[in-house]
C-alpha positions in Angstrom: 0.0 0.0 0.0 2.5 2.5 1.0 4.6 1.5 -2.5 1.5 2.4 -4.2 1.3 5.6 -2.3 4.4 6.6 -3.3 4.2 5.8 -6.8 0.7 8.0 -7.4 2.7 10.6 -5.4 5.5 10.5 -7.5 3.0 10.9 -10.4 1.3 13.9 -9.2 4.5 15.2 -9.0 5.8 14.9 -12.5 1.8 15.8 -14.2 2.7 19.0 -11.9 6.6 19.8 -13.2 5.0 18.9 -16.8 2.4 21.5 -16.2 5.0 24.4 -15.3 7.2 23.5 -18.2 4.3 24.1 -21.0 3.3 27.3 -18.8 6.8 28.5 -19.5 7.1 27.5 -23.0 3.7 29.9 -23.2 4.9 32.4 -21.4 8.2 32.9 -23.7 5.8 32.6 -27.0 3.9 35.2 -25.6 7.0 37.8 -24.9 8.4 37.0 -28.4 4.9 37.9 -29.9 4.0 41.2 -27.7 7.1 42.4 -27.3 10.4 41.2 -29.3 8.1 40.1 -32.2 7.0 44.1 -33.7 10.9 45.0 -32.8 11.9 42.8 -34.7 10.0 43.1 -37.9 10.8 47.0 -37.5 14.5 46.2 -37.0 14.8 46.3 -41.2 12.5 48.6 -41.4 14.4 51.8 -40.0 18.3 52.2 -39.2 20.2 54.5 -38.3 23.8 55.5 -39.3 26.3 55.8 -38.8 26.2 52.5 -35.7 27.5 52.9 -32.7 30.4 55.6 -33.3 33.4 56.5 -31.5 34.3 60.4 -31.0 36.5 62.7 -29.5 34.9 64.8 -26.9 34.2 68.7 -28.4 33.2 66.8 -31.8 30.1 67.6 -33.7 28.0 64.4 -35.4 25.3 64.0 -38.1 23.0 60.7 -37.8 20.2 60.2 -40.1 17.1 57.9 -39.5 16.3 56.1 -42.8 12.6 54.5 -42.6 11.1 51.8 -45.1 8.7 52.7 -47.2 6.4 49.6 -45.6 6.0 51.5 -42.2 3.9 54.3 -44.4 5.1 57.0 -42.4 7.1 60.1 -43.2 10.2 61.1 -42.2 8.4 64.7 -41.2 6.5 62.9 -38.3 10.0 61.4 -36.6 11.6 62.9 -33.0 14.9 61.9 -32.2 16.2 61.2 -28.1 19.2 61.3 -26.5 20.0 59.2 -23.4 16.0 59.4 -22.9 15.4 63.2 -23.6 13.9 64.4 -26.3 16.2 67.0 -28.6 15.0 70.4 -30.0 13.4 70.4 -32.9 15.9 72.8 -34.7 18.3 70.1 -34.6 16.4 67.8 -37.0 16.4 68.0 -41.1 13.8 66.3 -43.5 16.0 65.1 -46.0 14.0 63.0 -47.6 10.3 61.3 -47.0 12.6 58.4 -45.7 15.1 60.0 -44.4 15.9 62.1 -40.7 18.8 63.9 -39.4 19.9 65.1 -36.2 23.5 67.6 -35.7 24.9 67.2 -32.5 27.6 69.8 -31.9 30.9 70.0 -29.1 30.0 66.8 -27.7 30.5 65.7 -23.9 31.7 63.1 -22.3 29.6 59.4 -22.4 27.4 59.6 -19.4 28.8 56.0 -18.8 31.3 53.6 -20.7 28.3 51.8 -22.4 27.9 54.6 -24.6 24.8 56.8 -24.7 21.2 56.4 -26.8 20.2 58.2 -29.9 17.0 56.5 -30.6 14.9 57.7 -33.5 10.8 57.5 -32.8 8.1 57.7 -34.4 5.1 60.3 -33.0 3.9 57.8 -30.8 7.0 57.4 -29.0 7.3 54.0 -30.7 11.2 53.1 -30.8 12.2 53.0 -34.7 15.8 52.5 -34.2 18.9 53.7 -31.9 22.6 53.8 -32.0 25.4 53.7 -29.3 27.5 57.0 -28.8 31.0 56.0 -27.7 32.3 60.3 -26.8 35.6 60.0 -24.9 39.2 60.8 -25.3 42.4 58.5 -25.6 43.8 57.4 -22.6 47.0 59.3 -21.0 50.3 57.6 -19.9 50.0 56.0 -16.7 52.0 57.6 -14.2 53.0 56.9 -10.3 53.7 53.5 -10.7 54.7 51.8 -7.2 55.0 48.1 -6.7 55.2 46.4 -3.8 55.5 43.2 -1.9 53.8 41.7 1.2 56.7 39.5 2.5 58.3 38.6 -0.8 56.1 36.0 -1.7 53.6 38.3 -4.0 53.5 41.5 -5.5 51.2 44.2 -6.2 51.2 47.1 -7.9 49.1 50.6 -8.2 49.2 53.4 -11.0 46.8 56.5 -11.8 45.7 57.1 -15.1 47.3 60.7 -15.9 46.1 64.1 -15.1 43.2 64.0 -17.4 41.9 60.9 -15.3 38.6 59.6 -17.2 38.0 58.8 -20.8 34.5 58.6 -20.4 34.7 55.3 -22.5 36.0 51.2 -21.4 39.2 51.4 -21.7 41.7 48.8 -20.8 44.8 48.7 -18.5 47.3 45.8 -18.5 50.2 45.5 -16.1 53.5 43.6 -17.4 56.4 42.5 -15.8 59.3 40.8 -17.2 63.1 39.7 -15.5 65.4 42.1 -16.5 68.0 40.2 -18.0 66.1 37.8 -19.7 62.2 35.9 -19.7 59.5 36.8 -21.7 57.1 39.6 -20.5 53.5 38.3 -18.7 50.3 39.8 -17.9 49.1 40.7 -14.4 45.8 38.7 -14.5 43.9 39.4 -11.1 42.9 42.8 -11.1 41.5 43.7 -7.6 38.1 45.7 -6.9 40.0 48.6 -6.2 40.7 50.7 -10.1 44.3 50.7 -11.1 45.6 47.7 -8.9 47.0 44.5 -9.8 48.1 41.8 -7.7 50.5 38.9 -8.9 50.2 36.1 -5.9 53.0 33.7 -7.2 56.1 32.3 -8.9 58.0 35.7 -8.2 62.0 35.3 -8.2 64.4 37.2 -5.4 67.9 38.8 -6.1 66.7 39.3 -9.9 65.6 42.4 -10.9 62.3 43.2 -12.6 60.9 44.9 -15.1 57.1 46.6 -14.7 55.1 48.8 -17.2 51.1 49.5 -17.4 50.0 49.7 -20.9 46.0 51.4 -21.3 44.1 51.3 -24.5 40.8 52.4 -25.5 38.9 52.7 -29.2 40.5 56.0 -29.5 44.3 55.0 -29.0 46.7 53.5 -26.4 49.9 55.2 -23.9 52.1 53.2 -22.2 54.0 54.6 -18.7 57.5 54.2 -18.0 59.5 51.2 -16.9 60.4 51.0 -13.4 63.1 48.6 -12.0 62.7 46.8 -8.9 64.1 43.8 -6.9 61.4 42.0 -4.7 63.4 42.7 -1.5 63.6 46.6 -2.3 59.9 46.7 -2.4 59.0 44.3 0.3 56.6 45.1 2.8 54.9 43.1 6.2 52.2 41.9 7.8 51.4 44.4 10.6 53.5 43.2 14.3 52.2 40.5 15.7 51.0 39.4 19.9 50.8 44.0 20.4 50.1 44.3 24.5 49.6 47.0 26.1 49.4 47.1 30.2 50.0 49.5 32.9 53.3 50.9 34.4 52.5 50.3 37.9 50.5 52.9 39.6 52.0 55.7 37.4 48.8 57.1 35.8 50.4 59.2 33.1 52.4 55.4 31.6 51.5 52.7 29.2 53.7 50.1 28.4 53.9 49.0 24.2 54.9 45.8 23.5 54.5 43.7 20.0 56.5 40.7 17.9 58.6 41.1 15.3 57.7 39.7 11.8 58.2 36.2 11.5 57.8 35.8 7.8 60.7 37.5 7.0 62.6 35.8 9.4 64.8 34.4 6.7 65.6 37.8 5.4 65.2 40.1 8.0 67.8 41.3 10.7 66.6 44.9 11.6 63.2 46.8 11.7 61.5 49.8 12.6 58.5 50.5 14.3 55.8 53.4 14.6 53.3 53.7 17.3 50.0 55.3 17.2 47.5 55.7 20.0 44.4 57.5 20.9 42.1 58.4 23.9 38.6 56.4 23.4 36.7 59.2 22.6 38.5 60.6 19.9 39.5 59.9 16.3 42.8 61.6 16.5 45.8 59.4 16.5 49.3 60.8 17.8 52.2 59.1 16.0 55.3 58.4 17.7 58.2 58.4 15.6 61.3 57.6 17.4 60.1 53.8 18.5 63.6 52.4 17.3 64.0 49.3 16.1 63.2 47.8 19.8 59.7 45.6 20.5 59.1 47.7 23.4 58.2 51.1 23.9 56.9 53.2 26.9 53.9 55.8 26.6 54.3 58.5 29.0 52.6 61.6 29.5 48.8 59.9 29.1 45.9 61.2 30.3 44.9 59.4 34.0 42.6 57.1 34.3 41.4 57.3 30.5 41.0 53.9 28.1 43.7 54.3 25.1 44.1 52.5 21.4 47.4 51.7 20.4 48.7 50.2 16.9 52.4 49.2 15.8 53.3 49.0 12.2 57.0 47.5 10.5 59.1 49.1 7.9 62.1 46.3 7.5 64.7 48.0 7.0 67.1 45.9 7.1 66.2 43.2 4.5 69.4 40.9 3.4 70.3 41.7 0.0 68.4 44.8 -0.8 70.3 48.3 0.0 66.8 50.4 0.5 64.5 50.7 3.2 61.3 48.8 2.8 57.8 50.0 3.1 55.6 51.0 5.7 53.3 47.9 6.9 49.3 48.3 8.0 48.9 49.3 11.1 48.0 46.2 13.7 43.9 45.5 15.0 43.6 48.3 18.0 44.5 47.0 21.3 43.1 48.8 24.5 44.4 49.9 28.1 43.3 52.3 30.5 45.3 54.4 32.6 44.8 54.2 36.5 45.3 57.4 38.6 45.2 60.9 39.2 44.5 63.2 35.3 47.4 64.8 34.6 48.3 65.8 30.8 51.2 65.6 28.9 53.0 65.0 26.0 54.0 61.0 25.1 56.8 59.6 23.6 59.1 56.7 23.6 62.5 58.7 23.5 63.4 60.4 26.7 65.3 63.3 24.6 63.3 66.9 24.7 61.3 67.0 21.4 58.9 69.7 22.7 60.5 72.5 25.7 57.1 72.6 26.9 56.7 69.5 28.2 57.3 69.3 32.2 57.7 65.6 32.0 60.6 65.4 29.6 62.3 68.2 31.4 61.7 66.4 34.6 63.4 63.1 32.5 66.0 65.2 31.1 67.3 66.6 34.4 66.9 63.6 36.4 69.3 61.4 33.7 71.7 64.1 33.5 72.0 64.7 37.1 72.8 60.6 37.4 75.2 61.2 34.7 77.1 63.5 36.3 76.8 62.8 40.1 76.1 59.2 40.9 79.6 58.3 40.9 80.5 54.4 40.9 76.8 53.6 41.3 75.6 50.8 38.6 72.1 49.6 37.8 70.8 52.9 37.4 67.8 52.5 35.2 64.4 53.4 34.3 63.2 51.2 37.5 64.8 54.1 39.4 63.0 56.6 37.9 60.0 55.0 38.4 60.4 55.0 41.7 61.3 58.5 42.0 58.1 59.0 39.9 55.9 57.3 42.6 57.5 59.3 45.4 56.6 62.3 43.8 52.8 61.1 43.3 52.6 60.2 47.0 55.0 63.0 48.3 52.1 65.6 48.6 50.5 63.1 51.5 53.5 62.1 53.6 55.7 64.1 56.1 58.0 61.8 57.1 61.5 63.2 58.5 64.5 61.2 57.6 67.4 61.3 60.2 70.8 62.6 59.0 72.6 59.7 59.2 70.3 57.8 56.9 70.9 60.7 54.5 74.1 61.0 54.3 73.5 64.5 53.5 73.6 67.9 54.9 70.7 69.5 53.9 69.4 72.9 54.6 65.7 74.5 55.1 64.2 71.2 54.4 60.1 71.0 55.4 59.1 67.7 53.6 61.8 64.8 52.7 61.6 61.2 52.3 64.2 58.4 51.7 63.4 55.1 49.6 65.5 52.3 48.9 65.9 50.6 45.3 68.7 48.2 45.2 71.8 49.6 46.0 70.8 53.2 46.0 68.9 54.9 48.6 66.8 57.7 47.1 66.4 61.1 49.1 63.7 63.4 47.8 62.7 66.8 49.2 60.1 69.4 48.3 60.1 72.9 49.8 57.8 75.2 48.2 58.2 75.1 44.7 61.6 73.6 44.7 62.2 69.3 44.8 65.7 68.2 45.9 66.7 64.7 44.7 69.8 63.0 46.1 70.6 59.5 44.9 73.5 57.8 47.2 75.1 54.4 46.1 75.6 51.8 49.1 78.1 53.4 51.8 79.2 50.3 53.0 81.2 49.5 49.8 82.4 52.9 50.3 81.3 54.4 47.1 81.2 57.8 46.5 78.0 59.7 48.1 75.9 61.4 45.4 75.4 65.3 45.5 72.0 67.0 45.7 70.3 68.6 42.6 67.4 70.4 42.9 65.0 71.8 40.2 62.0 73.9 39.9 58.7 71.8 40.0 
């Protein structure tokens, strides 16, 4: 029974698919007769000429409508439209009973590369016949040709069409490349979304120069730009630096600490890089670049806003690729990664370098004096290091809430008209710091018991 079921179903179902397929094969009769069937018996019946012309731009143009006899109509009766509106009447000449013109004088630019419509019609708008206006201008020679390559296993290149820009009709652009010394030239074959970019993804040869050109062409002639020379390594580019954290410095809330990998696909290549940083407060779409990163994986953000969320981004330029004597390119900047600063506001400038860029900046002249008074006074004292000036930056946080009073001998230091002063130790250094009014006193003093040298103290305005 249930066999039988499912062969009447099966039935149904093919009398049903059966029944569709003749009610399309209708359908399309139908179309051919309503619609393509008068077209096409009119086809022969009017033309125009001259089909589907290619012109300059500024050019002037005559077309003339001729009509059959058989369509016993006149050639008086006839409008003419261009790209759907209808043109002045004072354009058109009877030159015949069978024949209409139209002038068309300092031509513009093709409204788009598939050419516009001149459509001759009878008085009831019926369509009689219609040509293709190609109006343009031959292309220009490429120009800014740049090339380059994302880890030297592709390469992809990017050009502009010339100062004039568009021709207002298809035209064609084909990147070649050849090997200098020898090889026949190939075509760039995948063309990206993006106009004027071509990417080649494979088979690309190192320590062998090539050869790259664009050549455009259109219906109304051809340029071709200038060879460029280039070795993939002198063009070679990276993905953006990888594992990019970003944490705090402790409790200083004006500090973020930048750290990111090196590239490891042109680990077989490269032995030195350089890195940019970029970062930006939450709320804001301003990035501020810092320059001076080095070629270290580390960097320190100081002068931050406290307690306020901040983007940062490393990119690569390798500029130290083995066998190529030119700096590389710039990569993409890295995905955003996001700290927050903890803390008290305070707002300065940031950078990684702890040379003066900008004399207005309190923290760099607090940085500048502090390393050149351990220059010049810690004498035989070793480990001195950014730790140490951390240190000395947290004292100066927590300085305004403690009035502790250090003895003398614990100082090592004769100090005059002292109202606030506070010893810490870090290592083998003990750190005395002293503010009085606007003034801070700083004395660093190596251990006494290996009978080092006692460190002077340096005071500067706050």
């Amino acid at each position: 029974m249930d066999y039988a079921c499912a062969r009447c179903h099966q039935h149904d179902k093919n009398r049903v698919e059966s029944a569709r397929g003749r009610q399309m094969a209708i359908l399309v009769i139908m179309l051919f007769f309503v619609v393509l069937l008068p077209y096409a018996l009119t086809a022969h019946l009017a033309v125009i000429s001259p089909q589907d012309p290619v012109l300059h731009i500024g050019s002037s143009l005559t077309a003339v409508c001729t009509i059959s006899a058989e369509l016993e109509i006149t050639a008086r009766s006839l409008y003419w439209t261009l790209n759907g509106r209808r043109l002045a009447r004072n354009t058109y000449r009877v030159l015949s009973p069978t024949e209409s013109s139209v002038t068309l004088h300092q031509l513009n630019g093709s409204l788009q590369q598939s050419g516009d419509n001149l459509v001759c019609h009878r008085s009831n708008g019926e369509v009689l016949a219609g040509s293709c206006l190609y109006v343009g201008s031959p292309p220009e020679k490429p120009v800014n040709l740049t090339c380059w390559s994302r880890n030297t296993k592709d390469l992809s290149c990017r050009w502009s069409p010339g100062s004039q820009g568009e021709t207002f009709i298809n035209t064609k652009y084909i990147l070649k490349y050849k090997l200098k010394w020898y090889g026949k030239e190939k075509d760039c074959e995948e063309y990206t979304g993006q106009p004027y970019i071509c990417y080649v993804p494979r088979d690309l040869a190192i320590f062998t120069p090539y050869e790259v050109w664009v050549e455009a062409s259109n219906q109304l002639g051809s340029a071709t730009s200038d060879v460029i020379t280039l070795d993939i390594l002198d063009v070679v580019t990276t993905d953006p630096p990888p594992d990019v954290l970003v944490s705090r410095v402790g409790d200083l809330e004006d500090q973020l600490s930048v750290r990111w990998g090196s590239p490891p696909a042109l680990k077989d290549y490269l032995f030195q890089a350089k890195y940019q940083i970029r970062y930006r407060v939450e709320d804001s779409d301003e990035w501020k670049v810092i320059d001076d990163a080095g070629n270290q994986t580390s960097c320190r953000l100081a002068g931050l806003r406290a307690g306020t969320v901040y983007f940062v981004q490393v990119r690569c330029n390798p500029i130290g690729v083995y066998g190529s004597k030119k700096a590389g390119i710039w990569s993409d900047w890295s995905h955003s990664t996001a700290a927050s600063t903890p803390g008290i506001d305070r707002s300065h400038i940031g950078s990684c370098d702890l040379k003066p860029s900008e004399h207005n900046s309190t923290l760099r002249k607090e940085l500048k004096q502090f390393f050149g008074w351990m220059r010049k006074h810690s004498y035989g004292c070793t480990d001195v290091s950014i730790k140490l000036y951390d240190q000395w930056r947290v004292w100066l946080q927590k300085a305004q809430k403690t009035h502790d009073q250090v003895s003398k001998d614990k100082m090592h230091l004769h100090m005059r008209h002292i109202s606030r002063q506070q010893i810490i130790t870090v290592g083998t250094h003990d750190i005395g710091l002293v503010q009085e009014k606007k003034k801070t006193h700083f004395a660093v003093l190596c251990d006494p018991q290996k009978k080092r040298t006692k460190g002077s103290v340096y005071s500067f305005d706050q």
